[in-house]
Backbone and ligand atoms as CSV (ligand in chain L), in Angstrom:
chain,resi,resn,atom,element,x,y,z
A,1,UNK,N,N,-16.361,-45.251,80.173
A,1,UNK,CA,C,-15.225,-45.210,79.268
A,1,UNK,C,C,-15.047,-43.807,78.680
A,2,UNK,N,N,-16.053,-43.558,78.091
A,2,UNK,CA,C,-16.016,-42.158,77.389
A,2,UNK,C,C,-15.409,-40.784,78.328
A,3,UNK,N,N,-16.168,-40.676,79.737
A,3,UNK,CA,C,-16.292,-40.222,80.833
A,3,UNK,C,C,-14.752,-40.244,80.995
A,4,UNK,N,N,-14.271,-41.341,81.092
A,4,UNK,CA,C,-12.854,-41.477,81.602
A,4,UNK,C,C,-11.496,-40.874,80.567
A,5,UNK,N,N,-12.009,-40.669,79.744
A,5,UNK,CA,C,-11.521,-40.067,78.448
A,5,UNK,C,C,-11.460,-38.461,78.419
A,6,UNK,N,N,-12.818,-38.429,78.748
A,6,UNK,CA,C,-13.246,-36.809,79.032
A,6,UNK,C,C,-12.039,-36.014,80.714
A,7,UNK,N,N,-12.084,-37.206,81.021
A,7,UNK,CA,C,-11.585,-36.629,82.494
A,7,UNK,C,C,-10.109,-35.930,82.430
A,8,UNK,N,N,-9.452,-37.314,81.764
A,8,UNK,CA,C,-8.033,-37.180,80.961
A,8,UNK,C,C,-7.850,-35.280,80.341
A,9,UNK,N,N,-8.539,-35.565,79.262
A,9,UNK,CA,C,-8.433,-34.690,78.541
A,9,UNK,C,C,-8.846,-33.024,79.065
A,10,UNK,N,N,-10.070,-33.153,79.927
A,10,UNK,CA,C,-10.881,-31.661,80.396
A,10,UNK,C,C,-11.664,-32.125,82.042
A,11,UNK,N,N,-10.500,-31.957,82.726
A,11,UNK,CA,C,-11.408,-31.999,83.995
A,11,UNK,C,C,-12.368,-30.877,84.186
A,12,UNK,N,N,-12.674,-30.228,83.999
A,12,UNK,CA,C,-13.908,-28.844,83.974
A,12,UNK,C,C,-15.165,-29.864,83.121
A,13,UNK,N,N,-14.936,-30.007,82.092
A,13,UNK,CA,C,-15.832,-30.841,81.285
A,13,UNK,C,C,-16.101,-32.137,82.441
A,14,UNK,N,N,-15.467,-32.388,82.570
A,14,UNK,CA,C,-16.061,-33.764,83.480
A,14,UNK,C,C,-16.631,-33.757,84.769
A,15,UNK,N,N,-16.080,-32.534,85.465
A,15,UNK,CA,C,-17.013,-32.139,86.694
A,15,UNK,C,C,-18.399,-31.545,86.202
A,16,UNK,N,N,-18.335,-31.162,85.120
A,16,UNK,CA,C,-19.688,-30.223,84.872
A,16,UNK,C,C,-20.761,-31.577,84.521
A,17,UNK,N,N,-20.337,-32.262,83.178
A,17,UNK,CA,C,-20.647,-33.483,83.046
A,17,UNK,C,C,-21.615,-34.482,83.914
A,18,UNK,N,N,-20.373,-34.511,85.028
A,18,UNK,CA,C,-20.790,-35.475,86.053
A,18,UNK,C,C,-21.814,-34.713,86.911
A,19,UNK,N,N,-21.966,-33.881,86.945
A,19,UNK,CA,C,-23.218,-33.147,87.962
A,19,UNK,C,C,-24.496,-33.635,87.027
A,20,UNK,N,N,-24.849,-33.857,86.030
A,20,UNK,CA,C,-25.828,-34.304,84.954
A,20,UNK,C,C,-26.322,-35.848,85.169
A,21,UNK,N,N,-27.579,-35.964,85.167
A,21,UNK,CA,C,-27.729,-37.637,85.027
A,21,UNK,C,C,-27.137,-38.261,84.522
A,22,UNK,N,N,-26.807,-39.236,84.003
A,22,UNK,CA,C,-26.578,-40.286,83.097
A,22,UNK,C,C,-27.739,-40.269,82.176
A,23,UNK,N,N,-29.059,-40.775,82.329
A,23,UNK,CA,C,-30.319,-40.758,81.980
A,23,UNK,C,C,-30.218,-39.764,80.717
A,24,UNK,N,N,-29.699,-38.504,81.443
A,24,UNK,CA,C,-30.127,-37.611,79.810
A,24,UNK,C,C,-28.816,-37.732,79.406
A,25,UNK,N,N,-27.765,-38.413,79.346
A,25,UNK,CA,C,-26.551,-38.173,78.753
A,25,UNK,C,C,-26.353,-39.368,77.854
A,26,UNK,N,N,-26.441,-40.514,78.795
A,26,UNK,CA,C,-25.764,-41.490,77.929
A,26,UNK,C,C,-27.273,-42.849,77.760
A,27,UNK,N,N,-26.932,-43.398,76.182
A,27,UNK,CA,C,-28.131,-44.016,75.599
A,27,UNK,C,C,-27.942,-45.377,76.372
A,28,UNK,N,N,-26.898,-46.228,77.083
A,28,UNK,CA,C,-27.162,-46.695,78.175
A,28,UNK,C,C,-28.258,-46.865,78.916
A,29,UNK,N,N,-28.188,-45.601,79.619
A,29,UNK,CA,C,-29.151,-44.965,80.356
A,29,UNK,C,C,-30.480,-44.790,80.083
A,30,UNK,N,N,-30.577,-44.402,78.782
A,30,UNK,CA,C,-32.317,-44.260,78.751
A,30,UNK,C,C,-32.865,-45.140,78.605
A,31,UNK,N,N,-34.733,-44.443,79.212
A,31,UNK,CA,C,-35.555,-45.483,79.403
A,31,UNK,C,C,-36.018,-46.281,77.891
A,32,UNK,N,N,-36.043,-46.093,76.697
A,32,UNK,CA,C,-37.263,-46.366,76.300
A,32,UNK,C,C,-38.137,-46.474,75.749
A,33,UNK,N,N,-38.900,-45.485,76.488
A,33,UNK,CA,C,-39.879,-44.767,76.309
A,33,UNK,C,C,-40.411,-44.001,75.156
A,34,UNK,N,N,-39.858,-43.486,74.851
A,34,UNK,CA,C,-39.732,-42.635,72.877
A,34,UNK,C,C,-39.882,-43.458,72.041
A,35,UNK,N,N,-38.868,-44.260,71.808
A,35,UNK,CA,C,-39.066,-44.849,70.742
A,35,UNK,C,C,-38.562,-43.818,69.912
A,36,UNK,N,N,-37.862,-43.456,69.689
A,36,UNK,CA,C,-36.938,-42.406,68.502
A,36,UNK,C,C,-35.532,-42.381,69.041
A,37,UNK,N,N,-34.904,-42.338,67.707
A,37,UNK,CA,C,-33.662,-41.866,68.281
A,37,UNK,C,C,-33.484,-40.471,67.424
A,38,UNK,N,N,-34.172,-39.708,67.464
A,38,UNK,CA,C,-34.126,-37.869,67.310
A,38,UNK,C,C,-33.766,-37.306,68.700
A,39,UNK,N,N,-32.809,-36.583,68.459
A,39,UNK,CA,C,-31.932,-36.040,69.626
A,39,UNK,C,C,-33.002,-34.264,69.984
A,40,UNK,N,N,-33.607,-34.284,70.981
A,40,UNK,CA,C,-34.904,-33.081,71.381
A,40,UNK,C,C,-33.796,-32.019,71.459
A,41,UNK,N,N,-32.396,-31.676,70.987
A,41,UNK,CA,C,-31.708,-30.283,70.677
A,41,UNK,C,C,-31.632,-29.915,69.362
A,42,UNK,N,N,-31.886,-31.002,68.740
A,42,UNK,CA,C,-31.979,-31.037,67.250
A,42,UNK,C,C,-33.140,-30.237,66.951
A,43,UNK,N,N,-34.443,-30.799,67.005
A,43,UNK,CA,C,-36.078,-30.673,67.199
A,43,UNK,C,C,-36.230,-29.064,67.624
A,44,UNK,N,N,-35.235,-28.795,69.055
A,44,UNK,CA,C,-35.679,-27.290,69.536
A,44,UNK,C,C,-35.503,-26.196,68.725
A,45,UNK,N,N,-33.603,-26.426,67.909
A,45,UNK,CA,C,-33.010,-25.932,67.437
A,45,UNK,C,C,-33.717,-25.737,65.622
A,46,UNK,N,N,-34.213,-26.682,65.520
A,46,UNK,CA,C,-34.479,-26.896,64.177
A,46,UNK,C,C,-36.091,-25.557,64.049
A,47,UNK,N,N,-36.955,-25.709,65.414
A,47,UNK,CA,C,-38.017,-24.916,65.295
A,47,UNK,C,C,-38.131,-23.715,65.723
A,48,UNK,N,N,-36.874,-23.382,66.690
A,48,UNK,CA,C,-36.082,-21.834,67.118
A,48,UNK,C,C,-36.288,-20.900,65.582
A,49,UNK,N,N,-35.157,-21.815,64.529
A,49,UNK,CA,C,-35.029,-21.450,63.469
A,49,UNK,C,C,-35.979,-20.859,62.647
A,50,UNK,N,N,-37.046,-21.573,62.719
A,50,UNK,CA,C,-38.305,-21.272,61.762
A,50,UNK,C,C,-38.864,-19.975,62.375
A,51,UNK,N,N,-38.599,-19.786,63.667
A,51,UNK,CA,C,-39.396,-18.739,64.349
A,51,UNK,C,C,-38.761,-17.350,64.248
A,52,UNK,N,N,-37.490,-17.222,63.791
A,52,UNK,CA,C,-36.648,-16.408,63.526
A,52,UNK,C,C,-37.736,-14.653,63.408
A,53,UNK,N,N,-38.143,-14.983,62.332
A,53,UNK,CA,C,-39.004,-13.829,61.563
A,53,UNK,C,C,-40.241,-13.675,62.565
A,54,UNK,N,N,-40.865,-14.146,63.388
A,54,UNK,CA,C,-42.129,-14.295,63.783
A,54,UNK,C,C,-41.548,-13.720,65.291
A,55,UNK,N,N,-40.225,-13.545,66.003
A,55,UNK,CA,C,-40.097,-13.485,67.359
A,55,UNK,C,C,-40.262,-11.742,67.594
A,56,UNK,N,N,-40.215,-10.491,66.958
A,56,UNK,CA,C,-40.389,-9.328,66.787
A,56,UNK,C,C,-41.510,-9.418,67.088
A,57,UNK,N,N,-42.591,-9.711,66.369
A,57,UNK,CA,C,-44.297,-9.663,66.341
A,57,UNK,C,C,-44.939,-9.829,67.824
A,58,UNK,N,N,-46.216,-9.001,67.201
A,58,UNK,CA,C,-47.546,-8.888,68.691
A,58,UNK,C,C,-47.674,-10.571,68.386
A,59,UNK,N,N,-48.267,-11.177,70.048
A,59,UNK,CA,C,-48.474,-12.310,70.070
A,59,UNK,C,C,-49.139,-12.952,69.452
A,60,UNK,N,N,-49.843,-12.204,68.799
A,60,UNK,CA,C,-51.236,-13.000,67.841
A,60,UNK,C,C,-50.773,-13.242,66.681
A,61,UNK,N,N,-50.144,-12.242,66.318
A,61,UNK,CA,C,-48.919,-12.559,64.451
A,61,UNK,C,C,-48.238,-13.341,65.012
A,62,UNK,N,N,-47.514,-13.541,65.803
A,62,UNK,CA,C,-46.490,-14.561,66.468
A,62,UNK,C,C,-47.470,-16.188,66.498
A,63,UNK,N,N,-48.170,-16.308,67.074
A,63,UNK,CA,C,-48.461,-17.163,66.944
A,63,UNK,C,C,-49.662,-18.001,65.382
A,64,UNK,N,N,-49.636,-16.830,64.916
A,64,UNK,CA,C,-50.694,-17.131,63.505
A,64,UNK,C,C,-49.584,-17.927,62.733
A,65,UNK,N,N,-47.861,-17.291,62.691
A,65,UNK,CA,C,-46.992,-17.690,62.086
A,65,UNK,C,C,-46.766,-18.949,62.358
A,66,UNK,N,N,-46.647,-19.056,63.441
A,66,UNK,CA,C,-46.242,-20.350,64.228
A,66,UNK,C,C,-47.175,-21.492,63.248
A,67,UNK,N,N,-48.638,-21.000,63.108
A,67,UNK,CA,C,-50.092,-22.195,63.221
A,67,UNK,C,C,-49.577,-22.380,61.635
A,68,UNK,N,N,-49.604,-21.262,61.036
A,68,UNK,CA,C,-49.068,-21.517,59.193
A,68,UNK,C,C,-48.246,-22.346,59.178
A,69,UNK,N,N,-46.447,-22.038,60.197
A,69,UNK,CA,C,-45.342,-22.863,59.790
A,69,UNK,C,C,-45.759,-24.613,59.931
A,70,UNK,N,N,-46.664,-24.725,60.677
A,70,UNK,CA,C,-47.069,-26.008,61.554
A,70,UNK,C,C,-47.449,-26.501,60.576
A,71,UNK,N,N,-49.022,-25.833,59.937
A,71,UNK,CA,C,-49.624,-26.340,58.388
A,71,UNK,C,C,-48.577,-26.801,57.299
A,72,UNK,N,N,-48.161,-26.278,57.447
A,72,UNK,CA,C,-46.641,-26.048,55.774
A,72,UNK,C,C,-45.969,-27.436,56.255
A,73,UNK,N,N,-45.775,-27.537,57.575
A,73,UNK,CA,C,-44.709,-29.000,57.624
A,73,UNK,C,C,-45.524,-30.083,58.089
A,74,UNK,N,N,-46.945,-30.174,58.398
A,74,UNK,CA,C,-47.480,-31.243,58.229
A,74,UNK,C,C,-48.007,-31.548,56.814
A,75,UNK,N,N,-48.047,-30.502,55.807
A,75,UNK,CA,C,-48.564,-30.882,54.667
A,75,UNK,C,C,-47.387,-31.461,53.718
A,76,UNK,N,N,-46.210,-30.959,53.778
A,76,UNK,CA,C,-44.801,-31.354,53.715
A,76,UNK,C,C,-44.526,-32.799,54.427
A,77,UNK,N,N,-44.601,-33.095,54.938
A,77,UNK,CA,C,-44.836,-34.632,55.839
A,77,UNK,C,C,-45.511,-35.332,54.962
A,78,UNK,N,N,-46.907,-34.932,54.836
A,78,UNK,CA,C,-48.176,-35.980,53.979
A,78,UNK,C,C,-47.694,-36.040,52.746
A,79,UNK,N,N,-46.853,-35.618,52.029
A,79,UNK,CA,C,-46.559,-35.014,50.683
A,79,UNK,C,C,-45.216,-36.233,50.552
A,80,UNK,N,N,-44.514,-36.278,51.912
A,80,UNK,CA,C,-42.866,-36.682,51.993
A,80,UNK,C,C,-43.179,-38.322,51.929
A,81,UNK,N,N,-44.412,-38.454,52.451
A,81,UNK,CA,C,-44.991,-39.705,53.117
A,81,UNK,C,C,-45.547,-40.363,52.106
A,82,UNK,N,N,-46.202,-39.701,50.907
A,82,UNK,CA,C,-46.755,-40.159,49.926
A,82,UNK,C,C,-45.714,-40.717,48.858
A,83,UNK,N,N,-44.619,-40.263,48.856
A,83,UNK,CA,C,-43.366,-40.068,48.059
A,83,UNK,C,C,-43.119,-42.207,48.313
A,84,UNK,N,N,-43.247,-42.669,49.430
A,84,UNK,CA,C,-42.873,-43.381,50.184
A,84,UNK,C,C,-43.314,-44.823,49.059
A,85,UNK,N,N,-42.837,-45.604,48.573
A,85,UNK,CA,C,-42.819,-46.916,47.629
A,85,UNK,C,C,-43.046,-48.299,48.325
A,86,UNK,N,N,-42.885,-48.327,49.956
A,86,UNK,CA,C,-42.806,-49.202,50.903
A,86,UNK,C,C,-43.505,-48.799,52.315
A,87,UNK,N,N,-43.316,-49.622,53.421
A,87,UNK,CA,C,-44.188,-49.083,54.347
A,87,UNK,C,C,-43.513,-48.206,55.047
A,88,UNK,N,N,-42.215,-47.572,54.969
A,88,UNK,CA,C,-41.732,-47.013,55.334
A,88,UNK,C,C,-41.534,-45.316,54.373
A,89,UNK,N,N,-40.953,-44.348,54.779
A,89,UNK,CA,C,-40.709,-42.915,54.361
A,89,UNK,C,C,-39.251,-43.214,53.628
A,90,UNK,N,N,-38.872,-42.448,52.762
A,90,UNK,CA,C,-37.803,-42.461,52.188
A,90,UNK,C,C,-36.803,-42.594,52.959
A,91,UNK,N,N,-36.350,-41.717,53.986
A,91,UNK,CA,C,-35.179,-41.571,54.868
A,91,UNK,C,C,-35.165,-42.930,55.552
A,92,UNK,N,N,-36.248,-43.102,56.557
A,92,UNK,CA,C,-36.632,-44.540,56.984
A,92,UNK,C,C,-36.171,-45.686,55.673
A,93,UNK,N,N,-36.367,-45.201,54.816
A,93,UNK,CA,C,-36.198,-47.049,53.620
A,93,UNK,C,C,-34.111,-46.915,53.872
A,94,UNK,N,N,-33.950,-45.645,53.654
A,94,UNK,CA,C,-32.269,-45.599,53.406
A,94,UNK,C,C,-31.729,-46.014,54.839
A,95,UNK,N,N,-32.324,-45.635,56.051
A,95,UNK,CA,C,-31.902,-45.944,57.173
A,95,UNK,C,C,-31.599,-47.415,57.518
A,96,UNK,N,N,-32.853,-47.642,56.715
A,96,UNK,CA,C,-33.152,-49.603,56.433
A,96,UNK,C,C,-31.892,-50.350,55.578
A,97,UNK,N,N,-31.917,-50.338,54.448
A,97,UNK,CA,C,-30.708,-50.576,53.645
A,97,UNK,C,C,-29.524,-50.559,54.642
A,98,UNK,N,N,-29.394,-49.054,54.885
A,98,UNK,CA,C,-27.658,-49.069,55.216
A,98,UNK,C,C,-27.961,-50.292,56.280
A,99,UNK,N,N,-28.840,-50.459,57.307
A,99,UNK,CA,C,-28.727,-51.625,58.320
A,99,UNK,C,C,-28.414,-52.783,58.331
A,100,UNK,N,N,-29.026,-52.487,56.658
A,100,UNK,CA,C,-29.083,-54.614,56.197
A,100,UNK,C,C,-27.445,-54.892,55.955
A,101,UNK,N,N,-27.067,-53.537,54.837
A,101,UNK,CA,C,-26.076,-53.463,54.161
A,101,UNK,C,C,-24.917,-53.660,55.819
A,102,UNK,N,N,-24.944,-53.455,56.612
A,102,UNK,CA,C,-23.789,-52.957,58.150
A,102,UNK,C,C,-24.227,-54.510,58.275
A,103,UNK,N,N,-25.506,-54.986,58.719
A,103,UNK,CA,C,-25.672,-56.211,59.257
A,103,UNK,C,C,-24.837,-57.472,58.820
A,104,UNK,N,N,-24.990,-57.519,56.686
A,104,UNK,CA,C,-24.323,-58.516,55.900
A,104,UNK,C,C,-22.801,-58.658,56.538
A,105,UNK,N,N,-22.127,-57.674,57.308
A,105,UNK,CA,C,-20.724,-57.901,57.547
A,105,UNK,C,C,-20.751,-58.154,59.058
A,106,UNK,N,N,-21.801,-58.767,59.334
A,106,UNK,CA,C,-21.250,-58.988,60.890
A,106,UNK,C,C,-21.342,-60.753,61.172
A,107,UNK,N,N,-20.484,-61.065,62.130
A,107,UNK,CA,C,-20.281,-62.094,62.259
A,107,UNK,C,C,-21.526,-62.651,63.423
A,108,UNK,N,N,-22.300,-63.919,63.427
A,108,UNK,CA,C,-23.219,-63.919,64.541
A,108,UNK,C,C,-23.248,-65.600,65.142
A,109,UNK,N,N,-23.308,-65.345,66.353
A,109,UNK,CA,C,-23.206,-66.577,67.128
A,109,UNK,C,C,-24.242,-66.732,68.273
A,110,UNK,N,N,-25.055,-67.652,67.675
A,110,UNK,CA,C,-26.216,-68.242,68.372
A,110,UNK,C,C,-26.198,-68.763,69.677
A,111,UNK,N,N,-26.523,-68.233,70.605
A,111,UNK,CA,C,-25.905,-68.761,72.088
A,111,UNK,C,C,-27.562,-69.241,72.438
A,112,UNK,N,N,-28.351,-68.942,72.494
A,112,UNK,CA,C,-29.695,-70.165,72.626
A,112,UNK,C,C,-30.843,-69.301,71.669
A,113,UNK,N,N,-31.803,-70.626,71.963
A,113,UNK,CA,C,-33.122,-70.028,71.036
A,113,UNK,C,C,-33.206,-68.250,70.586
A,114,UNK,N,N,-33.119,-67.604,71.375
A,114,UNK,CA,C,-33.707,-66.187,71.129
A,114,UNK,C,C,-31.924,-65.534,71.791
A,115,UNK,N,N,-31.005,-66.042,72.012
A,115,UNK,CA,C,-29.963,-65.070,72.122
A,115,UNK,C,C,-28.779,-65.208,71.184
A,116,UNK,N,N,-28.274,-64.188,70.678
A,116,UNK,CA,C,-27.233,-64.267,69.584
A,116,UNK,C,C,-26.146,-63.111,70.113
A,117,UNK,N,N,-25.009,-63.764,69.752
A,117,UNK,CA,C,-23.899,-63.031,69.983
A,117,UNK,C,C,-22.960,-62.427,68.428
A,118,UNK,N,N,-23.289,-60.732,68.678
A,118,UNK,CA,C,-23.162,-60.627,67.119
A,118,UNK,C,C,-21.778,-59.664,66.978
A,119,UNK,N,N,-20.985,-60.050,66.216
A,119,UNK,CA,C,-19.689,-59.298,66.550
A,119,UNK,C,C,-19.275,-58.509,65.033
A,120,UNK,N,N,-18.426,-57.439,65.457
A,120,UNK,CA,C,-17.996,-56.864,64.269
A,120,UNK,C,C,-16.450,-56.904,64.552
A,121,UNK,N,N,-15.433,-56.035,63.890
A,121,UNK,CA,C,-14.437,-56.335,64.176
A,121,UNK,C,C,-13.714,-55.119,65.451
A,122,UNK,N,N,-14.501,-54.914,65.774
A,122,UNK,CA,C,-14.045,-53.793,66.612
A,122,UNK,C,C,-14.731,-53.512,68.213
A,123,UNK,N,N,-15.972,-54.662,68.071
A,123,UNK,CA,C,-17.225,-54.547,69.078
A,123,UNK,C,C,-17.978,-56.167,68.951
A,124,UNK,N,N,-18.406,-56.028,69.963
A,124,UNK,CA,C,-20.020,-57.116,69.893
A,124,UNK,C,C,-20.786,-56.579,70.621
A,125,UNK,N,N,-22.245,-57.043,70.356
A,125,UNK,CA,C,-22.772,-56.819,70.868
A,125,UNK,C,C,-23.986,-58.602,71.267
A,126,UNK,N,N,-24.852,-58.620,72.055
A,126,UNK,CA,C,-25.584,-59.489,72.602
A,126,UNK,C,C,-27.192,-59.376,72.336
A,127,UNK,N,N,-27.824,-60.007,71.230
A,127,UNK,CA,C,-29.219,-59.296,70.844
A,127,UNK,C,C,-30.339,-60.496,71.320
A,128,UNK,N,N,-31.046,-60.116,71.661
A,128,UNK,CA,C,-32.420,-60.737,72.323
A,128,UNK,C,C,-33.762,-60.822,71.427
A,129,UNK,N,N,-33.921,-62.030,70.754
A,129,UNK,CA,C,-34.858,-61.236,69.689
A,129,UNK,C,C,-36.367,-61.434,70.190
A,130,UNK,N,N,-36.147,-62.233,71.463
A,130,UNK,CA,C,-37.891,-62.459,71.959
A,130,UNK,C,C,-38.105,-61.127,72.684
A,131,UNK,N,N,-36.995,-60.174,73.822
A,131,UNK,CA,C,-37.446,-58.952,73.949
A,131,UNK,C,C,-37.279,-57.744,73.287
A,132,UNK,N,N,-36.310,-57.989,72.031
A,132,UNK,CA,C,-36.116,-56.796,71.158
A,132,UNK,C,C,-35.311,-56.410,71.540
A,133,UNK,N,N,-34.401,-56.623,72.094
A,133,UNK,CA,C,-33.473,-55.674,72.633
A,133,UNK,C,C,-31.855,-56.134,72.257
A,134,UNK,N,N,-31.006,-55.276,72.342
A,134,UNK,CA,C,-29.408,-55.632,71.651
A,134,UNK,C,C,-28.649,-54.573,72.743
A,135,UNK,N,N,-27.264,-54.855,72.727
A,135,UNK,CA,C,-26.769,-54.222,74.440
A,135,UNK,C,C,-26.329,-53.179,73.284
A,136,UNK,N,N,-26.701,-52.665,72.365
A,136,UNK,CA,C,-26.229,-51.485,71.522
A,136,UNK,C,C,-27.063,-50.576,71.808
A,137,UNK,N,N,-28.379,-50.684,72.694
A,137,UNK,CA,C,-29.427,-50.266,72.971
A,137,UNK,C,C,-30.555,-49.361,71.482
A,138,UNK,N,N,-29.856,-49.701,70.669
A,138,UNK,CA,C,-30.402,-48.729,69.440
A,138,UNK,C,C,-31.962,-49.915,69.232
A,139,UNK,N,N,-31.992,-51.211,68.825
A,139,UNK,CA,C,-32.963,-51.550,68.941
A,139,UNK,C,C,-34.482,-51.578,70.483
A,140,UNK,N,N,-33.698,-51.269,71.513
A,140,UNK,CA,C,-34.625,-50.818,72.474
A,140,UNK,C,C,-35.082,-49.762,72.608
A,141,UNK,N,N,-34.450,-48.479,71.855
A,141,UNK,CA,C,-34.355,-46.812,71.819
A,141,UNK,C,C,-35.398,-46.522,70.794
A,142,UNK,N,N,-35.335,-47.468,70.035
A,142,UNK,CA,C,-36.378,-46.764,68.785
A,142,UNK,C,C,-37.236,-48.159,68.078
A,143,UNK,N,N,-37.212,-49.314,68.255
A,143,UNK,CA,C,-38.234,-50.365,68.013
A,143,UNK,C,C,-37.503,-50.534,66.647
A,144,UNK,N,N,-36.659,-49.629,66.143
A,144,UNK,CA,C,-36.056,-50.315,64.430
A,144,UNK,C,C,-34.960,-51.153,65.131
A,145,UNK,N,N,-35.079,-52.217,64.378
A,145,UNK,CA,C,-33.586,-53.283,64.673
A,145,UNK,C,C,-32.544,-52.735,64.388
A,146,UNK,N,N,-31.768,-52.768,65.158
A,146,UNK,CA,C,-30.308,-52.212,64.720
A,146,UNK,C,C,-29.752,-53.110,63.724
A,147,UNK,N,N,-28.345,-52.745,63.359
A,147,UNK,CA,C,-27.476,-53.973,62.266
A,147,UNK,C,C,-27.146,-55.384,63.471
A,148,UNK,N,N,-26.896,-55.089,64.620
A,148,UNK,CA,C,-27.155,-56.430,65.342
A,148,UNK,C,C,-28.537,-57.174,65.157
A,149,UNK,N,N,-28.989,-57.128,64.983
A,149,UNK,CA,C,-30.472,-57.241,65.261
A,149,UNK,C,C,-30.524,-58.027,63.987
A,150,UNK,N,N,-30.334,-57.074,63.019
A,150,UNK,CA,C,-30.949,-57.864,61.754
A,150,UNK,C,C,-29.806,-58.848,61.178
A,151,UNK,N,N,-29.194,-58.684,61.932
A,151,UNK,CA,C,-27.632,-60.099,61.878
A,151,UNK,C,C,-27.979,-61.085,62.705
A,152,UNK,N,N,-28.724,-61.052,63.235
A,152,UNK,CA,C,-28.793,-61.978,64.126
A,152,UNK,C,C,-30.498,-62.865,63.270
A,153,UNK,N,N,-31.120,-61.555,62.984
A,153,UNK,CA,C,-32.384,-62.278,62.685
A,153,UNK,C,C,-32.090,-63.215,61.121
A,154,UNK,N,N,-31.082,-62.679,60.056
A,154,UNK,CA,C,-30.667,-63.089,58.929
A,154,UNK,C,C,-30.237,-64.434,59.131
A,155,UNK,N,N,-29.212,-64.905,60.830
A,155,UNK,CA,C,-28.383,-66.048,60.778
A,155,UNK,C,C,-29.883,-66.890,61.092
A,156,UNK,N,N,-31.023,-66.202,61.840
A,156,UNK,CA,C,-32.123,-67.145,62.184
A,156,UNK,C,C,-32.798,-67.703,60.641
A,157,UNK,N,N,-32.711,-66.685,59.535
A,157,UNK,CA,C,-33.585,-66.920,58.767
A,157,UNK,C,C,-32.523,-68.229,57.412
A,158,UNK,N,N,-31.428,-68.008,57.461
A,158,UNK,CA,C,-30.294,-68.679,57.600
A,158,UNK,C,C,-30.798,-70.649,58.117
A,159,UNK,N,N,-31.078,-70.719,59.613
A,159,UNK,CA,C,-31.016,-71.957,59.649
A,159,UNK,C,C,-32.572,-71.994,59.726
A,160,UNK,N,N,-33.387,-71.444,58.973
A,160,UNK,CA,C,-34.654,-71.606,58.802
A,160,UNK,C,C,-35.719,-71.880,60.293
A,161,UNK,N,N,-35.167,-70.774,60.890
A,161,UNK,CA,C,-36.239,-70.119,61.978
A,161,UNK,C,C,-36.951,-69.213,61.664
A,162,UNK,N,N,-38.191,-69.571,62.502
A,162,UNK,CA,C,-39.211,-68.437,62.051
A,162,UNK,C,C,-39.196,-67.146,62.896
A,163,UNK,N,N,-38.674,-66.078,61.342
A,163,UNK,CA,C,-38.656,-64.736,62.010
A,163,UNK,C,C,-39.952,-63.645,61.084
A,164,UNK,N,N,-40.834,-64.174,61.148
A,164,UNK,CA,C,-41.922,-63.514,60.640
A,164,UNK,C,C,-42.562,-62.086,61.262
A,165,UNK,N,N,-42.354,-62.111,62.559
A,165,UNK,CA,C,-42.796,-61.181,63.459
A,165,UNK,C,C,-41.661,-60.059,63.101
A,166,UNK,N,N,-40.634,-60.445,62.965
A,166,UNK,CA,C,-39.726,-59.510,63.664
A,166,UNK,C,C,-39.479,-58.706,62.022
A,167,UNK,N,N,-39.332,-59.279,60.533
A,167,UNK,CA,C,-39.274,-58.944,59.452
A,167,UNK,C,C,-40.356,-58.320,58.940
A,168,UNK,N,N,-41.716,-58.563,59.353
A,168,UNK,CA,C,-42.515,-58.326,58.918
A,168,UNK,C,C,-42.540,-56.739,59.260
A,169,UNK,N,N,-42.274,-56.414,60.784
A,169,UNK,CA,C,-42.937,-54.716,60.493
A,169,UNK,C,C,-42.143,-53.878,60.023
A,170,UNK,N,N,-41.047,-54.285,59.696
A,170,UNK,CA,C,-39.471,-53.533,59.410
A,170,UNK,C,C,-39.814,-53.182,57.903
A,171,UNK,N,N,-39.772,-54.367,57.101
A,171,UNK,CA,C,-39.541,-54.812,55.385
A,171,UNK,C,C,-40.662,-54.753,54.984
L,1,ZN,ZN,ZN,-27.371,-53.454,68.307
């Protein structure tokens, strides 16, 4: 769909595009495997930055900088982590909320034991709660339930099914 949009608009963009996997393009596509949804241009870009001052230097200052900046943001982490009131990190608790808060407005329809059909007004999606997975792929991408997910697990907790597993590592 998107692709077909792109084509419309920038055929150059879409030939270039299309020479590219799918795999690294579209979340469709990926495996998995991560378990994050942190985008690795973000991550490169974000530690390019830090290196700014340190890329002039003999390799040994270059890399002493590097071992300091490393110290400074894992101790910054333990520090961010401690901050934390729940089992989750601050950003993680707000990420949580807004989910519940997106989830409360979705409409959900129980199509058997473990499958729910969860709609918003613009989309649905189809969530699986025995393999974790929702065709939004955000709960297979990163192990946090998406707002399908936890719409679907709310309508379970709703007609008093047991969703202990699935609430428990989230909340
Ligand atoms: Zn979803």
């Amino acid at each position: 769909m998107a692709m077909e949009e792109i084509k419309k608009t920038n055929l150059d963009m879409f030939l270039w595009l299309s020479d590219i996997p799918a795999a690294r393009l579209s979340r469709s596509h990926f495996s998995g495997r991560a378990k994050s949804d942190m985008l690795l241009n973000n991550l490169c870009e974000s530690f390019n930055k830090q290196l700014v001052g340190a890329r002039d230097k003999p390799i040994i200052t270059c890399l002493e900088y590097i071992r300091e900046y490393m110290t400074m943001r894992i101790v910054n982490v333990k520090k961010m982590q401690a901050t934390a009131r729940g089992p989750l990190i601050p950003q993680a608790t707000k990420a949580w909320d807004e989910i519940q808060t997106e989830a409360s407005k979705l409409t959900v329809m129980m199509v058997d034991e473990v499958t729910y059909q969860v709609k918003s007004l613009r989309s649905q999606c189809v969530v699986n709660v025995e393999d974790r997975t929702c065709t939004c792929r955000r709960w297979d991408l990163t192990s946090m339930p998406c707002k399908h997910a936890v719409a679907a697990l709310y309508d379970m907790i709703e007609n008093n099914m047991h969703v202990g597993t699935f609430i428990g590592e989230v909340g």
